[in-house]
N, C-alpha and C positions, 0 to 999 in steps of 0.2 A: 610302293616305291616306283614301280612301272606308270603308275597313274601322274605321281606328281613329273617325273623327268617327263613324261609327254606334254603335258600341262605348262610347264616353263623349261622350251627347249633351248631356249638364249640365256640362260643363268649361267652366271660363272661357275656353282658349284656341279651342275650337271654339266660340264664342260670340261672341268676337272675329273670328275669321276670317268669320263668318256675317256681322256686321257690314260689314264691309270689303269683301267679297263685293258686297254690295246697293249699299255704296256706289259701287265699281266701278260696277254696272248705272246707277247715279244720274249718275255723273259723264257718261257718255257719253251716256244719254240727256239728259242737261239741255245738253251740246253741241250736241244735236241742233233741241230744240222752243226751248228760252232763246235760241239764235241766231236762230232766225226773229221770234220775240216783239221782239226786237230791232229789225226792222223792216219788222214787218209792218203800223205805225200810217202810214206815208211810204207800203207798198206800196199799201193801201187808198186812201192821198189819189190816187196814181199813176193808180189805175184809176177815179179820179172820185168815192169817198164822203168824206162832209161831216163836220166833227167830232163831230154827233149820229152819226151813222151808227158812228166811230170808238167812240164813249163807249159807245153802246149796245151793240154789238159787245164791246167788252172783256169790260164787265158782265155780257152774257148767255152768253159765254163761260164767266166765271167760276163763273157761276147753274149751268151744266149741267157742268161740269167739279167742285163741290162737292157740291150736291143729290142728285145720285146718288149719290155718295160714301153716304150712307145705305142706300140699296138694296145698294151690291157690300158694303157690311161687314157686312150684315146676312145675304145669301146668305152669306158666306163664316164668319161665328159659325155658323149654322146648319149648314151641310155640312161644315165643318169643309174645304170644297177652296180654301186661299189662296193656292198656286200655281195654279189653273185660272183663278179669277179674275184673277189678277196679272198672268198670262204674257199670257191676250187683252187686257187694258186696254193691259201696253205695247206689244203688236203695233198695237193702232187709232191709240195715242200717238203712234208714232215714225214709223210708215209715212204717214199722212197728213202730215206735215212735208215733206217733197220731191214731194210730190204737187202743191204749192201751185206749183211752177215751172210747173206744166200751166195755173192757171186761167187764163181769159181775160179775166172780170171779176170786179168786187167782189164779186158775190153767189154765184160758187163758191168763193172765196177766203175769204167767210165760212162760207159752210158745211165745210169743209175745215178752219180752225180752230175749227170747232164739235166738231167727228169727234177732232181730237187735242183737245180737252179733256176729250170723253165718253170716250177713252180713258184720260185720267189719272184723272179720277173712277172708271174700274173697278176701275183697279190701286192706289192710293195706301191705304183702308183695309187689307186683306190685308197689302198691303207694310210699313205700320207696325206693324198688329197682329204680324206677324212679328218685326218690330224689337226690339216692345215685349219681346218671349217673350226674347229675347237679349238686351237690354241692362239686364235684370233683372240679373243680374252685377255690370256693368259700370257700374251708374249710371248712372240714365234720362237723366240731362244730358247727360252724358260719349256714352253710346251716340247718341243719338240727335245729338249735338250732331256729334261725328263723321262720323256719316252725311253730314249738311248739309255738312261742309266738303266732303267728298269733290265731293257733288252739286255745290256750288258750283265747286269748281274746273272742271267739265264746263262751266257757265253762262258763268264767267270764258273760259277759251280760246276755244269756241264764236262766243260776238260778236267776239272779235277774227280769226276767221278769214272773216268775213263781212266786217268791214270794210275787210282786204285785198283781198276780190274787191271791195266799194266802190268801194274806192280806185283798183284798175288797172281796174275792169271797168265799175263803176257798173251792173253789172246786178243788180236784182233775183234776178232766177227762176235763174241763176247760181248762188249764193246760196243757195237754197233748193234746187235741185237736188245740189249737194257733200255735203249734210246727210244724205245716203242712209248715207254710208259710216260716221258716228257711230252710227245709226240701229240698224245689220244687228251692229256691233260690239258695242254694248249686250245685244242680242235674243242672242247668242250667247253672253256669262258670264252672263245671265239663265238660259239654258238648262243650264248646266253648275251653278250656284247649286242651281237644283233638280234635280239629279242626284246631288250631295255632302248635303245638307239637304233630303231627300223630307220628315220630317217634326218642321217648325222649334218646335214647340210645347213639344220636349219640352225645348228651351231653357233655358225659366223653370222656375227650382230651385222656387220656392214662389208659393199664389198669395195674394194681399192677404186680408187680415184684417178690412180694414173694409169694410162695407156690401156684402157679395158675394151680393146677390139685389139690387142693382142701384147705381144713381150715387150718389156722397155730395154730400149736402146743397150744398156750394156748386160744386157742378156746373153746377148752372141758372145762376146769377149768373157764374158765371164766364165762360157760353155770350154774357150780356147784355154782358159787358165788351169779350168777342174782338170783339162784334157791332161796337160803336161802333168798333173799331180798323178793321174789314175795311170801313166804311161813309165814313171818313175818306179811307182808304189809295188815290191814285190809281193806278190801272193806267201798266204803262210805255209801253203808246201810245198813250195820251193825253198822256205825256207828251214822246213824242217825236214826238206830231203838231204839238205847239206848240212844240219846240226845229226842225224843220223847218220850218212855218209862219214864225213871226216872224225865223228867220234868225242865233237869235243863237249856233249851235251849227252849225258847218260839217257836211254831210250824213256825211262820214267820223267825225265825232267821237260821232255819236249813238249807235251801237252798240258804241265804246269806251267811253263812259260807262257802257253798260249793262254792258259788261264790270266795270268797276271798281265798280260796285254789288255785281254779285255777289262779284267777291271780297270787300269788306268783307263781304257775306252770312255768306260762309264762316267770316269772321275772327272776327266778332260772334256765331254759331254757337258756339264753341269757347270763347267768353271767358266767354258766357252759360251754358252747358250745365257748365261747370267750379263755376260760382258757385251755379246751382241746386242743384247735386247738395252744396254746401256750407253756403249759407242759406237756399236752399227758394226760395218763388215769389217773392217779396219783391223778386228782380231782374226781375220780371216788370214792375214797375211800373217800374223805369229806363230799362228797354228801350223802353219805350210813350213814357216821356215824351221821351227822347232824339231819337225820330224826327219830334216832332211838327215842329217848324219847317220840312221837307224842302218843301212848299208852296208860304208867299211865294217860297221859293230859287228853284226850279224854274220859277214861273211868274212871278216879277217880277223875276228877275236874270238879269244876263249870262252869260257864259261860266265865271268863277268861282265864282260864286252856282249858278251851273246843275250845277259838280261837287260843290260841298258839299252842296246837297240833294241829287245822286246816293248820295253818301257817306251820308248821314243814311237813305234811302229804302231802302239795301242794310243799314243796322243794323236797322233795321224788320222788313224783310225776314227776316233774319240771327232776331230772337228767334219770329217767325210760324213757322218751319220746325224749331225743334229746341226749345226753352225750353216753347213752347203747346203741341206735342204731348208735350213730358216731363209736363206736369203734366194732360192728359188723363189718359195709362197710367196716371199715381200716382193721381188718383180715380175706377178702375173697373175692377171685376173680369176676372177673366179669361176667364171664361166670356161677357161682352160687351166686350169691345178693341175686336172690328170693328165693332161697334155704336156704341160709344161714340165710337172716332176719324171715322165716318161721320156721327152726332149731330154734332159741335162742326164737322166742314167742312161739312156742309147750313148747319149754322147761318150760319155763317159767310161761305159763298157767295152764301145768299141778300142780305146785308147788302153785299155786294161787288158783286152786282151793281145794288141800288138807289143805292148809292154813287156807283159808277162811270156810272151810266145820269141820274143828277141831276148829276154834274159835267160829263157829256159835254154837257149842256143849257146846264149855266151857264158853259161855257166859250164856247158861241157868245151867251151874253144878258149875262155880266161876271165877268170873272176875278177881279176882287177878293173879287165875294159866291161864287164856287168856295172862293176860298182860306181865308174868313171861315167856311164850313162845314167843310171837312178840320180846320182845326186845332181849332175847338169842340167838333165830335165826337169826335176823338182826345182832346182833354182829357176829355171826360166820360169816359172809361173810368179813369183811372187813379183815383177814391174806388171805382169799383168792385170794382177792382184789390186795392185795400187791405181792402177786406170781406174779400173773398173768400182773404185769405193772413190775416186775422183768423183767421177762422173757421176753416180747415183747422187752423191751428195749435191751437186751443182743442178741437176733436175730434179730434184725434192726441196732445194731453195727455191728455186725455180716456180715448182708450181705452188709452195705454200705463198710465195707474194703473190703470187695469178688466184687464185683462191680461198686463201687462208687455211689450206689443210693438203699435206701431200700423204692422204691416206695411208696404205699398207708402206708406202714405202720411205714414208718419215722412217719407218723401224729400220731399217737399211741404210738409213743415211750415217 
């Protein structure tokens, strides 16, 4: 098998399997770190911090798990080493997750989910730009969209095996400790991943046509659009510091909810990634506006209200992970992928974690003006939304008359 995938490293079916591959390594690692995420906002209250602590926490989380995201994509265009980066981002990723049964108090416990975030910032540009080389084939939607399902299903089991030990154990560090064994399972098809596919580049049959000495034009705008979504989008322990706090979501239910987030993640992933690769970004704007209400649900409803914004929260979710990075690969070369995927998560992060670090605030000063902020920011994105599928389309008509081919980003149009 090793013999023939070297042999025809531009075939769609070893393209596919490379896919599939990663997604495997996704699934089980998002078993791993998505199970903890689950509820590690209740662990933090556990060990005495306050929902600023919570909010800030999430956010600067999310600030150092994207921001560097820039720096690993940028070593890894440059050296051309996207398994070295990859492989140590998810070794710091996944081995810090069960480490967290060790701490004693809040403030190893955040540092510890600081260490797994700085790990997925190593590995996540590599990881995609890799993606991106393969699902060149396949349909950046369809590939990437795939990928997410896979990941997702890891996210989906993972909380529900935690809220087993919940349920008979109510322990914690329990919990976090089991997580080892996703963990070593991931890190081990990671390894065999790069041993069938040493080198995933040569993937991509061809490389884009437009603007290949650097981003296209509505690159930036598009950065300003994700901005307003990731500055909206609450973190999930924040939000299930307040479905614990207030009570209205029994302790076992929280990390099933988060379960069923992500599968819709998954599901939303696959409906979205089919649709792109058929009318371009243009579902990029349904997927925005669909999620906006997930907000008042979550923080001003009951138990029902509390799964329909889950559900809303995991579509959100679901277009952030497969749709947002298909339409990075489609506006930028290939000689910067890890730059470019690295550009849109810095961007991104940064906005996530002033987001999250201003809700974590106005969640202990008034939930209403929290809620009143998420969803006006989230709406502001979508005119932006719409420029920017203007425009792409008007420059991929554009250069298909000057050419007869507006490469990777026909698929964008």
């Amino acid at each position: 098998m090793v013999a023939y995938l070297n042999q025809k490293p531009d075939s769609h079916r070893s393209a596919t399997i490379f896919v599939v591959l990663l997604g495997v390594v996704s699934l089980f690692a998002d078993m791993t770190y998505e199970s903890a995420r689950s509820i590690t906002g209740p662990f933090l209250a556990l060990l005495g911090a306050s929902a600023t602590v919570v909010g800030v926490t999430a956010g600067l989380g999310e600030l150092l798990g994207y921001s560097l995201r820039f720096v690993s994509g940028r070593i890894a265009d440059r050296t051309g080493r996207y398994w070295v980066v990859t492989i140590f981002g998810y070794c710091l990723n996944l081995l810090a997750v069960p480490a967290l049964a060790l701490a004693g108090n809040w403030q190893l416990a955040i540092l510890l989910m600081f260490l797994e975030r700085i790990g997925k910032a190593m590995r996540n540009p590599p990881r995609d730009a890799m993606l991106s080389f393969a699902s060149e084939r396949m349909g950046r939607g369809w590939g990437f969209a795939l990928h997410e399902a896979m990941d997702q299903t890891g996210a989906t089991l993972g909380p529900l095996i935690v809220a087993v030990v919940m349920y008979f154990h109510n322990d914690h560090r329990l919990s976090f400790a089991i997580l080892l064994i996703p963990a070593l399972v991931s890190l081990g098809v990671l390894m065999a991943a790069r041993a069938l596919y040493p080198h995933p580049r040569n993937l991509e049959s061809k490389t884009p046509q437009l603007d290949t000495h650097g981003y296209a034009r509505p690159f930036w705008l598009y950065l300003a659009a994700t901005a307003c979504i990731a500055a909206g989008f609450a973190d999930y322990p924040l939000i299930a510091y307040h479905f614990w706090k207030v009570c209205t979501i029994p302790p076992e239910w929280i990390p099933i909810l988060y379960s069923i987030a992500m599968g819709v993640d998954g599901l939303a992933a696959l409906a979205f990634g089919r649709l792109y690769d058929r009318v371009g970004m243009s579902v990029l704007i349904v997927a925005a506006a669909i999620a906006v209400p997930f907000a008042p649900l979550v923080f001003f409803g009951g138990f029902g209200a509390g799964l329909a914004g889950a559900v809303l929260w995991g579509i959100g979710m679901g277009s952030q992970e497969s749709v947002m990075k298909a339409a990075v690969a489609s506006m930028s070369p290939v000689n910067l992928r890890g730059t470019a995927f690295g550009t849109f998560n810095m961007s991104f992060g940064i906005f996530w974690f002033l987001g999250s670090t201003l809700m974590g605030a106005l969640y202990d000063y008034s939930i209403m003006v929290l809620v009143i902020f998420s969803v006006v920011i989230q709406l502001t994105s979508l005119p932006l939304l719409y420029i920017v599928t203007r425009r792409v389309t008007l420059q991929c008509n554009n250069t298909m008359k000057g050419d007869g081919t507006g490469g990777d980003m026909g698929n964008a149009s």
